[in-house]
C-alpha positions in Angstrom: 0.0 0.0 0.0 2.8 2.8 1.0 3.9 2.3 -2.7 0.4 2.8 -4.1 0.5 5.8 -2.2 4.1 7.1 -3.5 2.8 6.4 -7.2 -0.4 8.6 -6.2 1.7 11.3 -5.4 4.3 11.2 -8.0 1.2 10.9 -11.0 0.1 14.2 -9.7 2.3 16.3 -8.5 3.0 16.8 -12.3 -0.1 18.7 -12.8 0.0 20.3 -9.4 3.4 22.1 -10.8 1.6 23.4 -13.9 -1.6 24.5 -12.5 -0.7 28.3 -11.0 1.3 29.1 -14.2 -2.0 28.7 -16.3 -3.2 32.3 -15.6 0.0 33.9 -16.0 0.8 32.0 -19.0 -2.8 33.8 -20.4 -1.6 37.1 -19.2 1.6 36.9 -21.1 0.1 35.4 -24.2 -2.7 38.1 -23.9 -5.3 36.0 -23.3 -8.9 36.6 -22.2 -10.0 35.8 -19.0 -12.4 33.2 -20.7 -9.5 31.8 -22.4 -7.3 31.2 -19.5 -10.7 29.6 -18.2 -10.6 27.3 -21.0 -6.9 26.9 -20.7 -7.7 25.9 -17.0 -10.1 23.7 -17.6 -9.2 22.0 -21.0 -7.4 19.0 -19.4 -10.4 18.3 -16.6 -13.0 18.3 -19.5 -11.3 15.6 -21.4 -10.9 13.6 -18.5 -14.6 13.9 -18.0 -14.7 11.4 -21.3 -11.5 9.3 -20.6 -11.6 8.4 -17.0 -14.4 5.9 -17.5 -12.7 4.4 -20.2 -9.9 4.2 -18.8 -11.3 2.6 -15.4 -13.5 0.1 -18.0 -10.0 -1.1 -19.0 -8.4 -1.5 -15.8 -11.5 -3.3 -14.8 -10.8 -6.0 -18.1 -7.3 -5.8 -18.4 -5.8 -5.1 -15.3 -5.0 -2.0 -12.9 -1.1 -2.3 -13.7 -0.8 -2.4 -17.2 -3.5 0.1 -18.0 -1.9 2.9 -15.1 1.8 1.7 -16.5 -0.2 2.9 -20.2 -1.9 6.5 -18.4 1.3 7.5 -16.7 3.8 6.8 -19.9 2.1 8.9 -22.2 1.1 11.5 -19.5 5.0 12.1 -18.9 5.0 13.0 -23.5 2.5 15.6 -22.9 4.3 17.5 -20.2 7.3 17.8 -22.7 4.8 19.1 -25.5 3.9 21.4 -22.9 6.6 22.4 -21.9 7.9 23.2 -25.7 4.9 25.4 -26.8 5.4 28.8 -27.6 1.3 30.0 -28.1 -1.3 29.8 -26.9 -3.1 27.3 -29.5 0.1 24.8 -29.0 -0.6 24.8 -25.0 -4.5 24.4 -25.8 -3.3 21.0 -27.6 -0.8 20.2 -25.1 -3.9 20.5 -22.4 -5.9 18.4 -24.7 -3.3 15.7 -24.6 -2.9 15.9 -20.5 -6.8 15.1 -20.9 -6.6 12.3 -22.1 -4.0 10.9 -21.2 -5.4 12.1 -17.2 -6.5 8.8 -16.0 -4.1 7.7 -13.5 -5.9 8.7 -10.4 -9.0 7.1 -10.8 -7.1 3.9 -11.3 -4.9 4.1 -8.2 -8.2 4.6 -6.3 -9.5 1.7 -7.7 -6.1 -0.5 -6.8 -6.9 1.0 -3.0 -10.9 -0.2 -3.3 -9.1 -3.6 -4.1 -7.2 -3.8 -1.2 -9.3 -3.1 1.5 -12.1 -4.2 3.2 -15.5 -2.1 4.2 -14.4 -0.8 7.7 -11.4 0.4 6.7 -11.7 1.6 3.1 -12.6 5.2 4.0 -9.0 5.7 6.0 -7.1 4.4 3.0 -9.1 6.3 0.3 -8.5 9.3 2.7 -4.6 8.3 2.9 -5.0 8.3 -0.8 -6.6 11.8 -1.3 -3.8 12.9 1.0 -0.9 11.9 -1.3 -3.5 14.1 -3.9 -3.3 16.8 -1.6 0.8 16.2 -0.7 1.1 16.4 -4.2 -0.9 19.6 -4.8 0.8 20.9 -1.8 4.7 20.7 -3.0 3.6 21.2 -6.7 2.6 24.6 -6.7 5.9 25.6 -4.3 7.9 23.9 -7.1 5.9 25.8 -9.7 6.0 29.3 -7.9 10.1 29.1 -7.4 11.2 27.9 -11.1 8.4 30.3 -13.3 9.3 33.4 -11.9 8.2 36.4 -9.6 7.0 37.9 -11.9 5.8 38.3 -15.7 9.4 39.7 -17.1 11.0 37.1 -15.9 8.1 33.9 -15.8 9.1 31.0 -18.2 6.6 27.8 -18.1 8.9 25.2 -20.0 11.6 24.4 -17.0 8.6 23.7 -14.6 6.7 21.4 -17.2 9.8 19.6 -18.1 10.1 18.8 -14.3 6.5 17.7 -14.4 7.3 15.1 -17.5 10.4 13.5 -15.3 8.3 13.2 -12.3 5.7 11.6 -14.8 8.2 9.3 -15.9 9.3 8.6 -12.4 5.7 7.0 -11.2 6.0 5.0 -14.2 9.1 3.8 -13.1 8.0 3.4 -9.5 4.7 1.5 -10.8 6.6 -1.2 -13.1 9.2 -2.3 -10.4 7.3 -2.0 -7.3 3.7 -2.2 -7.7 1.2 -4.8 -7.4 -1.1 -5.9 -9.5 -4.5 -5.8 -7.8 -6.9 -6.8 -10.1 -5.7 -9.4 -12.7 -7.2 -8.9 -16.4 -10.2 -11.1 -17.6 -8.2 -13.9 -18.7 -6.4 -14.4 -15.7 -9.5 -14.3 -13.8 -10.9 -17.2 -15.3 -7.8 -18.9 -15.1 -7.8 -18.5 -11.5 -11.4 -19.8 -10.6 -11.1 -22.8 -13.0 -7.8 -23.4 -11.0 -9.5 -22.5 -7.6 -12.6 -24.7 -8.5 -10.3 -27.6 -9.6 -9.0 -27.8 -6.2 -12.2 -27.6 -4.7 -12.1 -24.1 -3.6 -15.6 -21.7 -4.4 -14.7 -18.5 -3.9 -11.8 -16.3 -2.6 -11.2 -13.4 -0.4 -11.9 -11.0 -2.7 -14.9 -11.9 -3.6 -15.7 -12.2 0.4 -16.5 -8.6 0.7 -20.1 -8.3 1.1 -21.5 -5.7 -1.7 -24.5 -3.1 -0.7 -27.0 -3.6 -3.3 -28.3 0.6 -3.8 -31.1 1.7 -6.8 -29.8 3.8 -9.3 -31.4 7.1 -7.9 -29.0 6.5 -4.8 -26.4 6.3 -7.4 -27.5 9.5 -9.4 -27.8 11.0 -6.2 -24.5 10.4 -5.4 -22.8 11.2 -9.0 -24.7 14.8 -8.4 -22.6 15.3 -5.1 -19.0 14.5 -7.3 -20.0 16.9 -9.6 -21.2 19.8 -6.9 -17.7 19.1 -5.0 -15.6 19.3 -8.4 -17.6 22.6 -9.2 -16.4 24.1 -5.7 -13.1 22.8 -6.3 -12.8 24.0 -9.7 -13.9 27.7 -9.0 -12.8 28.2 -5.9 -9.1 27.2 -7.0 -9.7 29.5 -10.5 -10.6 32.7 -8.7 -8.2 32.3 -6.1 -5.7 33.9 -8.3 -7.8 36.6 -9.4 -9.5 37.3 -6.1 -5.5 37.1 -4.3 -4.3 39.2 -7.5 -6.9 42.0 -7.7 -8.3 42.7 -4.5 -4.3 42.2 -2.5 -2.0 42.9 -5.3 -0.3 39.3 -5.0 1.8 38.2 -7.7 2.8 35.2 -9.2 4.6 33.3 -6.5 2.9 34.2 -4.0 -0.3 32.6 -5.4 1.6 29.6 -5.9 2.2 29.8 -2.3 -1.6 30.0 -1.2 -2.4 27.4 -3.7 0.6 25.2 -2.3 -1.2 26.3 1.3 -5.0 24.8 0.4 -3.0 21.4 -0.9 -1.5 21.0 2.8 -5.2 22.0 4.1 -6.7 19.1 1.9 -3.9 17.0 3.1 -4.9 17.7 6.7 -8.3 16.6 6.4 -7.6 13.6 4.1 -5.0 12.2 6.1 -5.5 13.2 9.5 -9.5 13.4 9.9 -11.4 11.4 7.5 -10.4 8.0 9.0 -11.1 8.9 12.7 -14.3 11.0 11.9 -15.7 7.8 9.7 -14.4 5.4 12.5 -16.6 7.5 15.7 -19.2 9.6 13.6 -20.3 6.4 10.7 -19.6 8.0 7.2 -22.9 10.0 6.6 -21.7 11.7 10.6 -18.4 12.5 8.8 -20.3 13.9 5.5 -21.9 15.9 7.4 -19.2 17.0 9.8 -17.1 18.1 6.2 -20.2 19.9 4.7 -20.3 22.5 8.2 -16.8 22.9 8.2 -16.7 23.6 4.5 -19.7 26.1 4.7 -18.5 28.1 7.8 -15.2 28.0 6.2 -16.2 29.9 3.1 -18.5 32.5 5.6 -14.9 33.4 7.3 -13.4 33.6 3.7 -16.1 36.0 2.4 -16.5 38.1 5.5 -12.7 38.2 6.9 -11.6 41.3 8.2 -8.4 41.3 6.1 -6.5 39.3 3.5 -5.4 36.5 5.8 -8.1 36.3 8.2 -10.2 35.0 4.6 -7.2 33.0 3.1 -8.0 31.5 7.1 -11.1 30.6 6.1 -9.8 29.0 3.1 -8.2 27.1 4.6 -11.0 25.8 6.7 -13.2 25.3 3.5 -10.8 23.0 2.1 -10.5 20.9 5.1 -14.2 20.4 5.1 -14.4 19.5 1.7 -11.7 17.2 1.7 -13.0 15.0 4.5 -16.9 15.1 2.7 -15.7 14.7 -1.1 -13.5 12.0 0.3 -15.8 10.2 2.4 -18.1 10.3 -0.9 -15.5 8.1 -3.2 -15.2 5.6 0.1 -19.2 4.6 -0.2 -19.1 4.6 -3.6 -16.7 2.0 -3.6 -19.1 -0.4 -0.8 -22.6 0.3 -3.3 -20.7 -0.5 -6.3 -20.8 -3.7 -7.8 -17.0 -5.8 -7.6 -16.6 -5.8 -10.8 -17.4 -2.2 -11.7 -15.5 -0.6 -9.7 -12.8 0.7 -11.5 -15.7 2.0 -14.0 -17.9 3.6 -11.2 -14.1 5.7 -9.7 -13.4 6.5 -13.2 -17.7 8.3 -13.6 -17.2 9.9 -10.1 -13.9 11.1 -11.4 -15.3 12.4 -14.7 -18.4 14.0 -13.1 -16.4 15.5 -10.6 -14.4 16.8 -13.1 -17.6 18.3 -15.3 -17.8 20.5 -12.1 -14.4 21.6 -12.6 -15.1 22.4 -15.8 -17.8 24.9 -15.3 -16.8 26.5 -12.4 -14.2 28.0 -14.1 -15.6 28.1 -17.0 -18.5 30.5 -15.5 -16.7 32.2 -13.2 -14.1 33.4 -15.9 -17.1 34.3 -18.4 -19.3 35.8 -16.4 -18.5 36.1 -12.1 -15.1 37.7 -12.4 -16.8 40.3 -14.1 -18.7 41.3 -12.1 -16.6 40.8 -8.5 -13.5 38.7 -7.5 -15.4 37.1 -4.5 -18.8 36.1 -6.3 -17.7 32.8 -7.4 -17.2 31.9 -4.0 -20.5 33.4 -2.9 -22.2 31.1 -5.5 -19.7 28.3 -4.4 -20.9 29.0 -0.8 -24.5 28.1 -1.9 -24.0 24.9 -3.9 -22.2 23.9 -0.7 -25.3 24.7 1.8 -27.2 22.6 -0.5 -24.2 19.7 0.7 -24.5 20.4 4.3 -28.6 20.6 4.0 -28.5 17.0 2.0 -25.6 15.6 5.2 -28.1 16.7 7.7 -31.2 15.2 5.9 -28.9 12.0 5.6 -28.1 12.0 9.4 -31.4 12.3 10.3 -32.9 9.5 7.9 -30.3 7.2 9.8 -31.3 7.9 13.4 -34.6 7.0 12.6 -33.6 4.1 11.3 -31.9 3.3 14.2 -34.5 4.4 16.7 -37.3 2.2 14.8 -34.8 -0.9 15.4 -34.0 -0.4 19.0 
């Protein structure tokens, strides 16, 4: 598992590097503010389509070979990147990231493998915290080798970084890790084998499933997509909010960006295990959506600069312990051999969200105020905590009608 983890980290911590350079790259290109959204969100809308594919074939093939696949090509695209010179040749360069963008969803899946019921939710969280490790040294990374400022910013030494660390989890996943899942072929291999000897059924296959409708399923889906949407804008107008209302500049965006990746760290690694261990996971849903929402009040209403980067900071906590808690009952409702499929939709619909919230708050918020995406973020995100409660509720009466 610890190796599972470092190939987590080193698959994203590539993109963590690029993403604070992509609004300064617009500015320096001349690019509108709707084109640095699309910039921004070009690589996240293609994933929307490949993730599920990509977990499909992990699902027939294998978890090993098709990462191996993901991470390989991933490490070309950052070298493409790097090398462009316009706009238009970074747009394809994003394109290429999209696709190519699968990895994550399959490392989840490899974790969903591994563990049983009770514990999956700590080691999904563990998981989202090598995400968040990642997105927390990326950005520092990012800030120190593009410049302080737009005389001096150069985007190709940073991406060229990104393709060797790329390279490096490919590495790290051929020697080291396990596969999880074996392809189709082996699978029947192994059961004829297993039956020959007189054995029905193996561990695997031990782990009771939760049989859900698909409205439960929708319903859930919905909740990927409202957390990517916060995710998505929130991290978008970050820059814009920091760079026109405080006069930050480019590094020290990086900084607060690299600041909400150790925040999502914190709540993945240090709270979602404990919180789904004493509070159930719909306790710990619930627990995230409050913390999110009050963090965003401090954000909007703080008294200065870093009384709301504060709140922030807050925000990200509680949506790293719900959003994560999320991917961890997926995995229990899904069925065994869908489950690779089912990360990969969450994955994609999450990413949807982080499509449109930049792609609105760059065409049409920012316009109008720096701190209105979070406003509308702020709402979507009361609709979170409202559904948690509703949730909560539902089960004490459950319980109450049984004792």
């Amino acid at each position: 598992m610890p190796v599972l983890f470092l190939t987590i980290f080193a698959s994203v911590m590539p993109a963590s590097i690029i993403l604070p350079m992509l609004p300064f790259i617009g500015q320096k290109y001349d690019a509108t503010s709707f084109q640095i959204s699309l910039l921004f969100t070009l690589m996240p809308a293609l994933m929307i389509v490949v993730s599920p594919i990509w977990g499909k074939l992990s699902d027939k093939f294998g978890r090993k070979p098709i990462l191996m696949a993901s991470l390989a090509t991933s490490s070309l695209t950052f070298i493409i990147f790097g090398m462009a010179d316009s706009i238009d040749s970074m747009f394809v360069a994003r394109a290429l990231q999209g696709i190519t963008g699968g990895n994550v969803s399959i490392c989840f899946a490899m974790i969903a493998d591994s563990t049983s019921h009770e514990n999956r939710a700590k080691y999904l969280g563990y998981g989202s915290g090598a995400t968040a490790l990642a997105f927390f040294i990326g950005p520092v990374f990012g800030g120190l080798l593009m410049g302080s400022d737009l005389d001096t910013f150069t985007h190709a030494t940073p991406s060229f970084l990104a393709a060797g660390l790329s390279f490096l989890a490919t590495l790290i996943a051929l020697v080291f890790l396990k596969e999880t899942r074996p392809g189709e072929k082996r699978r029947t291999a192994l059961r004829q084998s297993q039956e020959e000897r007189g054995i029905t059924s193996n561990t695997a296959d031990e782990t009771p499933r939760i049989p859900v409708g698909r409205v439960v399923l929708a319903l859930m889906i919905i909740q990927f997509f409202i957390g990517g949407y916060v995710g998505g804008s929130d991290q978008f107008s970050f820059a814009f909010w920091a760079q026109g209302l405080h006069d930050w500049g480019p590094s020290d965006v990086s900084y607060g960006m690299a600041s909400m990746g150790l925040a999502y760290m914190v709540a993945t690694i240090g709270l979602v295990g404990p919180l789904s261990k004493h509070l159930g996971d719909v306790g710990a849903y619930f627990v995230g959506a409050v913390t999110n929402v009050v963090g965003l009040s401090i954000f909007l209403y703080g008294s200065n600069a870093w009384v709301s980067v504060a709140g922030l900071w807050i925000a990200i906590i509680g949506i790293g312990v719900w959003n994560t808690v999320l991917f961890g009952v997926l995995t229990k409702v899904s069925p065994e051999d869908k489950v690779g499929y089912m990360l990969g939709l969450s994955n994609g619909t999450a990413m949807v969200g982080r499509v449109i919230g930049p792609l609105i708050a760059g065409s049409f918020f920012l316009d109008v105020s720096p701190v209105l995406p979070f406003i509308v973020t702020l709402g979507l995100v009361v609709v979170v905590m409202l559904n948690a409660g509703r949730l909560v509720w539902q089960v004490r009466q459950v319980k109450n009608s049984r004792s």
